[in-house]
C-alpha positions as CSV (number, residue, x, y, z in Angstrom):
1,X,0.0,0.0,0.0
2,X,1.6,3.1,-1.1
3,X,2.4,5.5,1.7
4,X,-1.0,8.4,2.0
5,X,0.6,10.3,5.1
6,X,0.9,13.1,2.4
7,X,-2.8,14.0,2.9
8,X,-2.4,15.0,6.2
9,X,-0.1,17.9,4.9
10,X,-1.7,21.5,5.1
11,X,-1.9,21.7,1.5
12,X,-5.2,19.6,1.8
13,X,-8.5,20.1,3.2
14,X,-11.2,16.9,4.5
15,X,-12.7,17.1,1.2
16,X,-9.3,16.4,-0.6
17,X,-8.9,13.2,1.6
18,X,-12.1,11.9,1.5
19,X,-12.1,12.2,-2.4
20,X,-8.9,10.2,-2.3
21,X,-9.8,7.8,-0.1
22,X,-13.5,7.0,-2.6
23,X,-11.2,7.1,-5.7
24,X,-9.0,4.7,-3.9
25,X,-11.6,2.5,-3.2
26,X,-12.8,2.7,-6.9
27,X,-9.4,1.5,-8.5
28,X,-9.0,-1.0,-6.3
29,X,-12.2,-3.0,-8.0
30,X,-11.8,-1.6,-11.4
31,X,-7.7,-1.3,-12.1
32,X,-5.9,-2.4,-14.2
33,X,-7.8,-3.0,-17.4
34,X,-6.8,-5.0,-20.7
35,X,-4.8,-2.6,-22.9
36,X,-4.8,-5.1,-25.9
37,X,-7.4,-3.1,-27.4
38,X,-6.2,0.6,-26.3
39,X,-9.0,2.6,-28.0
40,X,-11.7,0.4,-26.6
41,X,-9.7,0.4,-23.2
42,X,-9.9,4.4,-23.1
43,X,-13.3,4.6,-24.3
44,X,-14.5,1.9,-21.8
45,X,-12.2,3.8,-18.8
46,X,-13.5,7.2,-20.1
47,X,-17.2,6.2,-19.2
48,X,-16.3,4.0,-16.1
49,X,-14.9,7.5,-14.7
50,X,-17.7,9.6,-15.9
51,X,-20.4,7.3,-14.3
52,X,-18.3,7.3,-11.0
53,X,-18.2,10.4,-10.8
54,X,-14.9,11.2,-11.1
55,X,-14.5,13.3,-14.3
56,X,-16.3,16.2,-13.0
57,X,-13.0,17.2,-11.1
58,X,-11.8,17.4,-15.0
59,X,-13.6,20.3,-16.0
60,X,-15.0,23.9,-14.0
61,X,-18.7,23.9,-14.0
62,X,-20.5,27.2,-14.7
63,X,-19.3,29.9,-11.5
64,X,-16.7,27.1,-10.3
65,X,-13.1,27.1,-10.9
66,X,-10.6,23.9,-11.3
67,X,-9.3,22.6,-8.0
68,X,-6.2,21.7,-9.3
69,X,-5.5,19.7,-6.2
70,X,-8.3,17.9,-7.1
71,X,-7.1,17.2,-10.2
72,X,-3.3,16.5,-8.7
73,X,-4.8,13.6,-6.5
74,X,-6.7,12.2,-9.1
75,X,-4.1,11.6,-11.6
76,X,-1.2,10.7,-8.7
77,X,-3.7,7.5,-7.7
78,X,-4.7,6.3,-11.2
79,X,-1.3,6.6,-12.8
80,X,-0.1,4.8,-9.5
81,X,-2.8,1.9,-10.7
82,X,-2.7,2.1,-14.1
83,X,-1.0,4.7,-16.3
84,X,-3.4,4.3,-19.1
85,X,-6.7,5.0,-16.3
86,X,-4.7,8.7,-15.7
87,X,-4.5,9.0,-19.5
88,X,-8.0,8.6,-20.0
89,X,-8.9,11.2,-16.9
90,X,-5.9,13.8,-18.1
91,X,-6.8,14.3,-22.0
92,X,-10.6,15.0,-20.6
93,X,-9.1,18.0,-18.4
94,X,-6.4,19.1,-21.1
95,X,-9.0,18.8,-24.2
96,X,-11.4,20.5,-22.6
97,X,-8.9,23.2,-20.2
98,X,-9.9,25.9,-22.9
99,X,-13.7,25.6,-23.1
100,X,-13.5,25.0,-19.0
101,X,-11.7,28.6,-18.3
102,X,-12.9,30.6,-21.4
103,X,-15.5,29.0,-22.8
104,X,-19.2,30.0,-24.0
105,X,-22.4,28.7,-22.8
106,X,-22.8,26.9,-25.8
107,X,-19.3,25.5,-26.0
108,X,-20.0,24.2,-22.2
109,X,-22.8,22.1,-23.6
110,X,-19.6,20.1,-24.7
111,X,-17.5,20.1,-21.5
112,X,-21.0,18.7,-19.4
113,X,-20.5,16.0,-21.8
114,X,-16.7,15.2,-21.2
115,X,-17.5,15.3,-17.7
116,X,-19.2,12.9,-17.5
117,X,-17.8,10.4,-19.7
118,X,-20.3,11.0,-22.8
119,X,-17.6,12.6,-25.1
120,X,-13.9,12.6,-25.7
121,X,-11.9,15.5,-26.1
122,X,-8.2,16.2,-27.5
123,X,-6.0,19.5,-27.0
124,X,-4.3,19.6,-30.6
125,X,-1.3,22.2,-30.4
126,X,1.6,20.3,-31.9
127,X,2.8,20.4,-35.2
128,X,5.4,18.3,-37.4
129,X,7.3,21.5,-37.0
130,X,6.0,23.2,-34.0
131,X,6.3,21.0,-30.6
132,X,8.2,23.2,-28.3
133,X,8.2,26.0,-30.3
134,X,4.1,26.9,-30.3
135,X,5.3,30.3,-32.4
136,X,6.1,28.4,-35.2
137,X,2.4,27.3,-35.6
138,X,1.8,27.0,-39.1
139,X,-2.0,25.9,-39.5
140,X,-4.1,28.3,-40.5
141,X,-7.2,29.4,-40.0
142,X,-8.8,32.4,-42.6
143,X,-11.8,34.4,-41.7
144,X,-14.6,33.5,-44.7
145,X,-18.5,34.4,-44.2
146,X,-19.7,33.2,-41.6
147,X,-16.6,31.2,-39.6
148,X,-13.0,30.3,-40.1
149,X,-11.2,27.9,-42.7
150,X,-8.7,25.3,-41.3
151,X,-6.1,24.5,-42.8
152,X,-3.0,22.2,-42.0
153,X,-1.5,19.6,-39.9
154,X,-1.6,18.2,-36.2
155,X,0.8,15.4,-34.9
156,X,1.3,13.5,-31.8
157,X,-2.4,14.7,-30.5
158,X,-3.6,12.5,-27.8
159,X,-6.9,11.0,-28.4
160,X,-6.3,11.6,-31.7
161,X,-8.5,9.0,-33.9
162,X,-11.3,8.8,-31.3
163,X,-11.6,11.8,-29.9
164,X,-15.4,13.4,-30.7
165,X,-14.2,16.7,-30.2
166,X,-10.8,18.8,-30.2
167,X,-9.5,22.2,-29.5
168,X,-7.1,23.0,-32.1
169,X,-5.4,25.9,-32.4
170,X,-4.2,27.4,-35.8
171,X,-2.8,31.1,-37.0
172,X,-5.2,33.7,-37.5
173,X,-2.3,36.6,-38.4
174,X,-3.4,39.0,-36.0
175,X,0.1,39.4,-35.1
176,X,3.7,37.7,-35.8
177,X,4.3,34.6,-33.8
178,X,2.8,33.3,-31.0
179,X,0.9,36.5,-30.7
180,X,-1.0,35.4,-34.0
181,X,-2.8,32.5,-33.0
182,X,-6.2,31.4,-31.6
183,X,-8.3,28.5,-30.9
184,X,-11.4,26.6,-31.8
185,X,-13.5,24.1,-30.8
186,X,-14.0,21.3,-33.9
187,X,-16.3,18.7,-33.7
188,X,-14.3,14.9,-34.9
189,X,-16.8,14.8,-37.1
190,X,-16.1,18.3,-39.2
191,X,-15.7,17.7,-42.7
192,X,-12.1,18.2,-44.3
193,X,-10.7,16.9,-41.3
194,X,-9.3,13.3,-41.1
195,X,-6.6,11.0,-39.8
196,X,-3.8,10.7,-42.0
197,X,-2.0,8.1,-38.9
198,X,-2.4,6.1,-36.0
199,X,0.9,7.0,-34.2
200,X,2.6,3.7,-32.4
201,X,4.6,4.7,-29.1
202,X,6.2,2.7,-26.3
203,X,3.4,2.6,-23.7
204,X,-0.4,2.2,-25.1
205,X,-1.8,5.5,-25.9
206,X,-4.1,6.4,-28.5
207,X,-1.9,9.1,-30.6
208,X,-2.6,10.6,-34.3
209,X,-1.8,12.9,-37.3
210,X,-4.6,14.9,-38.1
211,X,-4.9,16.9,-41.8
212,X,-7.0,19.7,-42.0
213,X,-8.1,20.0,-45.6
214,X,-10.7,23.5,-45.5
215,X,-12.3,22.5,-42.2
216,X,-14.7,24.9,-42.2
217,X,-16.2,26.1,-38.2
218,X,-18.5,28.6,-37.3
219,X,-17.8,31.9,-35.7
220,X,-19.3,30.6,-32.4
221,X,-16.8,27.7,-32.2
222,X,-13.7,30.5,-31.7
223,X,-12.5,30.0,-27.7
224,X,-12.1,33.3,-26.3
225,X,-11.3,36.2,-28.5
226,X,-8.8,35.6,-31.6
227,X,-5.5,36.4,-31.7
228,X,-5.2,35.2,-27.8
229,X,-4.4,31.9,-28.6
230,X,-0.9,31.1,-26.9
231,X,-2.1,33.0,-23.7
232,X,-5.2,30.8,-23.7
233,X,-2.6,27.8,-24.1
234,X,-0.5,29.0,-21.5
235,X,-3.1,29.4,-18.5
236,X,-4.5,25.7,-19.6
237,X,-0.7,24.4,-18.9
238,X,-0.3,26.6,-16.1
239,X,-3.3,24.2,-14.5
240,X,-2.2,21.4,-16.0
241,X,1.7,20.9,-15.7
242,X,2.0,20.1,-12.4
243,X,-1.2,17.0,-12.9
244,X,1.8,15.8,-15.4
245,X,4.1,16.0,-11.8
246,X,1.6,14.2,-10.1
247,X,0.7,11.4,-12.5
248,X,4.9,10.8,-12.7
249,X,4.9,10.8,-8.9
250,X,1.9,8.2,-8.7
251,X,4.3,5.8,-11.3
252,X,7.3,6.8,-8.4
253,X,5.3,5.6,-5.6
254,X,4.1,2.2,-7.3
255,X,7.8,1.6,-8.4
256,X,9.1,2.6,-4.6
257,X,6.1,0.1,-3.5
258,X,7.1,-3.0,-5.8
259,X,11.2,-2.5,-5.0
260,X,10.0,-2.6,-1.3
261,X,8.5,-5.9,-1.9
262,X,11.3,-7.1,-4.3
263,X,13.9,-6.3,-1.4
264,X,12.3,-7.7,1.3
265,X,11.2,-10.8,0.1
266,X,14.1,-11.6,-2.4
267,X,17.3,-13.3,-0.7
268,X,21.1,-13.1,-1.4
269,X,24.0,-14.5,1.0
270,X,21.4,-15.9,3.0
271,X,19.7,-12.3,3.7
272,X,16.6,-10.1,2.4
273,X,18.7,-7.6,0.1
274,X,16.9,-5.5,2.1
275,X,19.9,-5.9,4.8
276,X,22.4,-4.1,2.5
277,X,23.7,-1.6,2.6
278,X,23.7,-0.7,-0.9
279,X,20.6,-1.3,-1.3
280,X,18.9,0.8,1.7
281,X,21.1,3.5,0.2
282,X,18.9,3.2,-2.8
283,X,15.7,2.7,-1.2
284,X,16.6,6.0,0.6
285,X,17.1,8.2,-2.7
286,X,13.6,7.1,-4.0
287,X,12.0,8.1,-1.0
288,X,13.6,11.3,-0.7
289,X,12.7,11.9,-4.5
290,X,9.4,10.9,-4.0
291,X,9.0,13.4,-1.5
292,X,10.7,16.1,-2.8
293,X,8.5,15.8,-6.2
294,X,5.4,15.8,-3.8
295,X,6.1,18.9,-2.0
296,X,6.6,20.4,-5.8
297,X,3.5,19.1,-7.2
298,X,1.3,20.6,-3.7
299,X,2.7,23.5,-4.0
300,X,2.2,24.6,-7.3
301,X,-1.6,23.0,-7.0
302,X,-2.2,25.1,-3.7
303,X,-0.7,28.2,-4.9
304,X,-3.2,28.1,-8.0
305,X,-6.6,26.9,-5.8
306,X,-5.5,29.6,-3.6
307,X,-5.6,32.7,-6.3
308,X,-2.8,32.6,-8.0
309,X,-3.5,34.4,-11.2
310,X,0.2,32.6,-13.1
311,X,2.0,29.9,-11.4
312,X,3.9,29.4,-14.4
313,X,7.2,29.5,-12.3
314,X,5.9,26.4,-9.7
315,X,3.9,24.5,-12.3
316,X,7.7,24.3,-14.6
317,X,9.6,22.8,-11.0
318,X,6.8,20.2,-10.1
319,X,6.6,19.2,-13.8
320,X,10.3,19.3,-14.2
321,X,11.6,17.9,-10.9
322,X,8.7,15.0,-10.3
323,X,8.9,13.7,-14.3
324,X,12.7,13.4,-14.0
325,X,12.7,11.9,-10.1
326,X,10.4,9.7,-11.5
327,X,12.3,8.3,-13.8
328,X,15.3,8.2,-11.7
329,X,12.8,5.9,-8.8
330,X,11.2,3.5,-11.7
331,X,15.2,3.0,-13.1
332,X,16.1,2.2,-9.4
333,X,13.3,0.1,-9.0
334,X,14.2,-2.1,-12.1
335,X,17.5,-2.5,-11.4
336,X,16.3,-4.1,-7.6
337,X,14.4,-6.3,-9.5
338,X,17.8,-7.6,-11.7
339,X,16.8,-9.9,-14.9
340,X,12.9,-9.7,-13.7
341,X,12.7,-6.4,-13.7
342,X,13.0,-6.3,-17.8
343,X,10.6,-9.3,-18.4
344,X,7.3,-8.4,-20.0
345,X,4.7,-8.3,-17.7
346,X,6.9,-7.1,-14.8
347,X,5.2,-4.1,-13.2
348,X,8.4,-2.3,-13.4
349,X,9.0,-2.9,-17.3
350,X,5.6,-1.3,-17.9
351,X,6.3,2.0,-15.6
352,X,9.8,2.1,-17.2
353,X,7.9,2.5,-20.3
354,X,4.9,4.6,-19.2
355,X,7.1,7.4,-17.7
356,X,9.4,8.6,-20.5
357,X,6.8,10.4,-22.1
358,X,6.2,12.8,-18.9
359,X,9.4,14.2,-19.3
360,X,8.5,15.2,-23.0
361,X,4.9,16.0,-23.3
362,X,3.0,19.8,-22.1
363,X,6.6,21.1,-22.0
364,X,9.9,19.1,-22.7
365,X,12.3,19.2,-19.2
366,X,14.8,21.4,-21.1
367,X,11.7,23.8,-21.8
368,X,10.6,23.9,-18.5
369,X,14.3,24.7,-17.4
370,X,14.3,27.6,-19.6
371,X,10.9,28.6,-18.3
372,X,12.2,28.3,-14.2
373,X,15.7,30.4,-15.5
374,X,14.4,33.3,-17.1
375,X,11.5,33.5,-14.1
376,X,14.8,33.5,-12.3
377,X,16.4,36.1,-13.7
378,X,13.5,38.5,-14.3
């Protein structure tokens, strides 16, 4: 059982625990699930969690705002069950971030849906030459009568291929760069758009290459005002980087939990390893990582519930410091294990594989470094 004496730090409030302890409760009888079929395992986990109850954490209903501690919690205990259960829960918060802080009435006829496990949603920002670099944005979108016409490519989009819904966002010129760009709600069903690839990765996730070929949306599926774009971006990551922190620190604990178990159990020179030295030295690093990354991860999600207009500064440490502990634990945790630790099937092969995409996704490491060092230095 992986250690909770977290929750009793002052970050949380009774609600916070008791929501852990019921989505606790509900993994244990539900997680894992069979990934052989991963679109029919996200769609099935997508409306297990909307019936539960659970995905209306994922978006702000109408007066409310995102309790991004909430959100933390949520994803820390799936990904610590199953990484592909925090997938499911994450892209409904990330696709529908936009519409959930600066979306219409209408548009929030969507977002009622995603939370509660009727629709999927994607965020579709990256590009085959815009990842990092959101400036270089080169969709388009051109104002016509009556709407907007889309035009380009998306790779890489989570969700991608069954999403029913995305928020993409594409160039509308009102200025160079990022200051040019806005985004729009599109409906998976728009015509002009289609999947030009199922994208293979190494952990099961549902990824794709969209083509936009004169996707045509009305003026009422524009998010916000246009032109605002990368700022609208920017406050969705703000939310949601340190949820990445937290689903990397769930993975951390169920490593730290299975090389506890390996240790103690497994023998050598007629002792647990647990006796060596060597090996405590070890244990003692993850924990101290895993501890570290959760002070991170609380603190950026309490300074944001608590008013924080930007926590772009916080949100970069946790995302940076608990994706790279992380991976430093689960490494750890393999190499307790020796030859096991690398057999299919293993526990720890699957979170050495399920991690390395934290540390690249909403915000490569060296991109959040650059982020932390100019914050620094202004």
């Amino acid at each position: 059982m992986a250690d909770r004496s977290f929750l009793d730090w002052p970050f949380f409030e009774t609600r916070h625990r008791e929501l852990s302890a019921a989505l606790e409760e509900w993994c244990a009888g539900h997680l894992p699930v069979d990934h052989g079929d991963v679109d029919a395992a996200c769609r099935g986990l997508v409306a297990a969690l909307g019936a539960a109850g659970f995905l209306r954490h994922s978006g702000a209903a109408e007066g409310e705002r995102l309790d991004v501690r909430s959100l933390c919690l949520i994803r820390e205990t799936l990904a610590r069950h199953d990484a592909l259960a925090d997938f499911a829960f994450a892209m409904q918060g990330l696709g529908m971030g936009a519409v959930s802080l600066f979306g219409t009435p209408d548009q929030r006829e969507w977002l009622e849906k995603t939370r509660a496990g009727r629709a999927i949603s994607a965020f579709a920002l990256t590009e085959p030459d815009s990842g990092s670099d959101v400036a270089n944005t080169a969709t388009t979108a051109e104002r016509v009568d009556g709407g907007w016409r889309l035009t380009g490519e998306k790779t890489y989009i989570s969700n991608g291929g069954i999403a029913d819904l995305y928020v993409i966002f594409a160039r509308t010129g009102e200025a160079p760069g990022a200051r040019g760009l806005s985004a729009f709600l599109m409906p998976a069903d728009s015509p002009g758009l289609s999947v030009a690839e199922r994208i293979e990765v190494i952990a099961p996730h549902p990824l794709a290459r969209l083509k936009l070929d004169g996707v045509f949306l009305p003026d009422s599926a524009l998010i916000g005002r246009a032109g605002e774009g990368f700022k609208l971006a920017m406050s969705v990551l703000d939310v949601f980087r340190p949820t990445v922190g937290a689903a990397a620190l769930g993975m951390a604990r169920r490593a730290l939990d299975e090389a506890l178990a390996r240790v103690k159990s497994r023998r050598i020179q007629g002792q647990p390893l647990a006796g060596l030295q060597m090996v405590q030295g070890h244990v003692a690093d993850m924990a101290l990582k895993i501890d570290a990354a959760a002070l991170l991860v609380y603190r950026a999600a309490w300074a944001k519930d608590m008013g924080a207009p930007r926590i772009t500064r916080e949100a970069a440490m946790a995302k940076l410091y608990a994706t790279e502990a992380a991976q430093q634990v689960i490494d750890a945790a393999l190499q307790l294990h020796g030859g096991d630790g690398v057999r299919k099937g293993c526990p720890v092969e699957s979170l050495y594989r399920d991690i390395r995409a934290l540390r690249i996704y909403e915000g490569a490491s060296d991109v959040q470094r650059v982020v932390i060092a100019r914050s620094v230095l202004e």
